[in-house]
N, C-alpha and C positions, 0 to 999 in steps of 0.2 A: 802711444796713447797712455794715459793713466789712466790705472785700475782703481775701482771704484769698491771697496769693500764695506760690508756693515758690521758693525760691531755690536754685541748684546751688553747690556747693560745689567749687571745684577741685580734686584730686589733685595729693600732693605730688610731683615728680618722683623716679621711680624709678633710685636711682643702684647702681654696683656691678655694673652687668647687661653684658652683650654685646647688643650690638645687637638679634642676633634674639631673645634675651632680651625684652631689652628690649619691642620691638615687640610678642612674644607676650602680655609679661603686660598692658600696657598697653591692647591687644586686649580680653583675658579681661574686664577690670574694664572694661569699656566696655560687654560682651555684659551681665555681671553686673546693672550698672546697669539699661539698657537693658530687663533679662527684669525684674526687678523692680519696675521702673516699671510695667511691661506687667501684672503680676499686680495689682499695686498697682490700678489701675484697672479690670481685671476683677472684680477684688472689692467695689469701690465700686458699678460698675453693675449687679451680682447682686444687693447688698443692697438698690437702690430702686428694682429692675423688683419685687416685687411692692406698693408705695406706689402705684407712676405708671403699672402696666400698663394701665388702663383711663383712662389723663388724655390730657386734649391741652394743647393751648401757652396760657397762659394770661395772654401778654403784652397782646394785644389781643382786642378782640373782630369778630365779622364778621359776615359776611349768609352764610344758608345758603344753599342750593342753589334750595331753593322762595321766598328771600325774602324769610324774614322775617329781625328784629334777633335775632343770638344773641348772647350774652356766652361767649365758651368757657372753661373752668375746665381749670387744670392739676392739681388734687389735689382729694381727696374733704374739702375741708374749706369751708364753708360760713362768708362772713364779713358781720357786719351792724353797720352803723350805729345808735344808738339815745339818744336826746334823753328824759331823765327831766326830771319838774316834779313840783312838790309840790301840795299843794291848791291853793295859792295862783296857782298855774300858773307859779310861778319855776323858772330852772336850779337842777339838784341836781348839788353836785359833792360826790367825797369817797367815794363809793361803791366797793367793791372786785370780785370779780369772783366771789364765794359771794353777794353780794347779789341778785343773778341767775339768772332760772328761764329757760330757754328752751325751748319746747315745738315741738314740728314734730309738724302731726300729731296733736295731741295725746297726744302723747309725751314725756317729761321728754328732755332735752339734757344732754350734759355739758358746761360752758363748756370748751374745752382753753387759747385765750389771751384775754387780757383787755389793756386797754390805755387809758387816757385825757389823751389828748395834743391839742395844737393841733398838726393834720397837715395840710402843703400842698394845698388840693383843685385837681381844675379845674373850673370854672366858664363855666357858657355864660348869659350874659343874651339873653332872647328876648322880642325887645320889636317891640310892635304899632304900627306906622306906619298905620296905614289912615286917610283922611279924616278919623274922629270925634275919632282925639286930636292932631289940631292945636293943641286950647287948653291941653291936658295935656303936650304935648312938654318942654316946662321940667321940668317938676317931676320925669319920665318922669327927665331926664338926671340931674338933682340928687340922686334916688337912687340910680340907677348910681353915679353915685361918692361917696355915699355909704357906698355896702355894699363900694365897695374899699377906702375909706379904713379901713374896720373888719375888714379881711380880713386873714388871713395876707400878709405881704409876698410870700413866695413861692409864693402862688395863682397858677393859669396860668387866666387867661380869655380868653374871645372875645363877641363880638357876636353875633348871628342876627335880623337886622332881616327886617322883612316884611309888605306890605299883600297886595295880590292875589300879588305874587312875592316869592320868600325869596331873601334875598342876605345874606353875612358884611360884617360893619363893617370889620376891620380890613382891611390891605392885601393882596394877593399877595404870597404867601411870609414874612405873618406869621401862625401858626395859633393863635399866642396872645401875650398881655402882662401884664406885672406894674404898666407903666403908666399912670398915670391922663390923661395930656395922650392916649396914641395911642386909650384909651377912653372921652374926649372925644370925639373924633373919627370914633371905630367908629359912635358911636351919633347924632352925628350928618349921617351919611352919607348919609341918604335924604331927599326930601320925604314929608309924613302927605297920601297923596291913594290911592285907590282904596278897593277889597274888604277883606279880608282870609282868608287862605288860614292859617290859625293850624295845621292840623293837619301840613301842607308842613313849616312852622316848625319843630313839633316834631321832627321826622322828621330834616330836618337835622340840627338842632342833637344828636340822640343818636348820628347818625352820628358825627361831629366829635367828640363826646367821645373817639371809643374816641383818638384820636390825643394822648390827653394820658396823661404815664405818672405822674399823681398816682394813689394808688390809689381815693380817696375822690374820686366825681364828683357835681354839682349844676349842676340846670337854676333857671333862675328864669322865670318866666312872668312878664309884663306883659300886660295884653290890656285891651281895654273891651268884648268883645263874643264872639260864636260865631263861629261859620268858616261863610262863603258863598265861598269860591273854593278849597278845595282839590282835590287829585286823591285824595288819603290818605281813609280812614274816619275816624271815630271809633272802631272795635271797631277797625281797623289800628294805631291809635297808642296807646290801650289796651294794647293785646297787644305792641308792643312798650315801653312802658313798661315794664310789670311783669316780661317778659323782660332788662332793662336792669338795671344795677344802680344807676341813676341814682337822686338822689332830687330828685324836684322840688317847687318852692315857685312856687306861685300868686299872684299879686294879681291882684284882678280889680276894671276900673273902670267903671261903666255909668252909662249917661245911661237919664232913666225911660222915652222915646224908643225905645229901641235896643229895636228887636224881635228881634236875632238874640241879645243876654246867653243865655249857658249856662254859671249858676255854680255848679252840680250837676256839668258837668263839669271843672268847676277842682277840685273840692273831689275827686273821683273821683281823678284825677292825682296831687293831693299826700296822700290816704289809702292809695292800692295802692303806694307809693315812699318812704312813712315823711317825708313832708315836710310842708306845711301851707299851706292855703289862705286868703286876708287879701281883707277886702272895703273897705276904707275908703271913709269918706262921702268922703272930697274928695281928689283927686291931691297935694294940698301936706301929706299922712300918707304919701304913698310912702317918702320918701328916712327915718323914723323906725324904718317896718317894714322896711328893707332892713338897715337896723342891727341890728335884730329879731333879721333871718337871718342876718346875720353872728355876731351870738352865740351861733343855735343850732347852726349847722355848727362853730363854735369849742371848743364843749364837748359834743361826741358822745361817746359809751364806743363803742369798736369790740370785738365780740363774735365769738368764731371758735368752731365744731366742727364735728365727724365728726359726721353723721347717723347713728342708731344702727337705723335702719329698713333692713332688707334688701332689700326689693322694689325695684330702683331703677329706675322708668323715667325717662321725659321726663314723667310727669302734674305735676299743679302743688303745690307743698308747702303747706300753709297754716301761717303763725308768729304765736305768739303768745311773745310777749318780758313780763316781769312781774320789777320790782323793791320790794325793801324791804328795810329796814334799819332799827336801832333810833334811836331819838329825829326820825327825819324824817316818823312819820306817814305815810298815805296815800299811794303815786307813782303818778305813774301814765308809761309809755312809747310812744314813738312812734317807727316803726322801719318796714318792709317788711310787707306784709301776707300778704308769702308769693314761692318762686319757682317757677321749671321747674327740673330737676335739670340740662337741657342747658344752661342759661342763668342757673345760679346763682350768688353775688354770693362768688366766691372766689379764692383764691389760694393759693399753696403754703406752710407753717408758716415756712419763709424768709424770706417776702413780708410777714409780717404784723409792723404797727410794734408 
């Protein structure tokens, strides 16, 4: 967005005057100015207390009081992600923003902005070190940087490595990178030996995002298995997924072996977050599907409105998002499944690309 600055004008000098003259009027158009200005911004902030009376700061997000992820919203406008395919299951571009039903609720939406742009995300890779993918490490790497290679240049990413303990790949005092040598290096920062505590992982990693000021955020899951070491639930990271405005994409790799695979809830994670869950027969299809997701976070429609529902508490919104338009047949979208009002996926008309 462009910044809007004001510039002061100097006063030409007042000739012709006596001193105290002088002095006097010089004074006056000083006060002059000065009350002006003052009314000037009084009037500005009367007209958007009653928009933001009931908003908070909606630069980051945080942990309330009791604990859990909240995402805080500075305006009552409600903004969503949304990945069309045709039967065929290909991207659909070209769509406008009448093409577009959004329901909350089951209730018609009015779209208010529309937008479809290739817009900087942050991105967090969360990739499973534990003992089993030792054999899979290569391939693990070779789509990480694949899916950068296929990114927005100006994606902000980080690492969220983790067997039994989660730790960041990059260095101290770097919270994210656009390069590929230092997320090299993120990813291979650990040995693949113990547990796996994947729900930890999560957890992290949605922390760490609020620190990124792309507006559009994305997890990616790597894992070959369930969680036997964390401290976290699964109805904990659940709950805050879908409070998040995260969307995440799954891959999940299992050996026939691995008694702990839960790919029910992979598939859970990337349907409550608008994102998509990928099982490939073999780890040397990862770095193909990372490409995958590069092209579907690439060509999102971002969708914004005003909830036309009065009742407004904290309960949980249910969305259903539905596009068509003539000659493309059939679409079908993929988007959020829903939010909490405390914790919805917004920002102020300002904000929105």
């Amino acid at each position: 967005m462009k910044d809007r600055s004001a510039s002061l004008i100097s006063s030409k000098r007042v000739t012709g005057l006596s001193a105290r003259e002088f002095c006097w009027t010089e004074g006056w158009i000083a006060w002059t100015c000065n009350f002006s200005l003052l009314f000037l911004i009084a009037l500005v902030v009367s007209l958007a207390l009653p928009v933001f009376a009931w908003s908070q700061d909606s630069s980051s997000a945080q942990k309330s009081a009791g604990g859990d992820y909240t995402l805080r919203v500075n305006a009552n406008l409600v903004i969503l992600s949304a990945t069309v395919l045709d039967r065929n299951n290909a991207l659909v571009s070209g769509l406008d923003k009448d093409d577009f039903q959004v329901y909350e609720d089951h209730v018609l939406q009015k779209v208010k902005d529309f937008s479809h742009e290739d817009l900087p995300v942050t991105v967090g890779l969360v990739i499973d070190n534990s003992g089993s993918m030792g054999s899979k490490r290569a391939d693990v790497i070779a789509a990480a940087l694949s899916f950068a290679r296929s990114s927005n240049p100006r994606d902000q990413m980080f690492v969220v490595n983790f067997n039994e303990h989660v730790s960041y790949g990059l260095p101290a005092g770097i919270p994210f990178t656009d390069r590929r040598d230092q997320l090299q290096l993120a990813l291979s920062a650990i040995r693949t030996i113990g547990e796996t505590a994947l729900y930890d992982a999560i957890a992290t990693a949605l922390d760490h995002l609020r620190q990124g000021s792309c507006e559009k955020k994305v997890l990616i899951l790597i894992s070959d298995g369930g969680d036997n070491a964390s401290k976290h639930t699964l109805a904990q990271i659940i709950e805050m997924a879908k409070k998040s405005s995260a969307i995440i994409y799954t891959i999940g790799i299992f050996d026939e072996q691995d008694l702990d695979q839960n790919p029910g809830m992979l598939k859970r994670f990337a349907k409550e977050t608008g994102g998509q869950a990928f099982f490939p027969g073999s780890s040397k299809d990862i770095p193909s599907i990372c490409e995958q997701i590069a092209r579907d976070i690439r060509n999102q429609y971002t969708l914004a409105y005003v909830p036309t529902i009065s009742n407004r508490d904290d309960g949980y919104r249910v969305l259903d998002v539905r596009a068509s338009a003539p000659g493309h047949g059939r679409l079908s979208v993929r988007t959020r499944t829903g939010y909490s009002l405390a914790s919805a996926p917004a920002a102020s008309e300002g904000n929105l690309p």
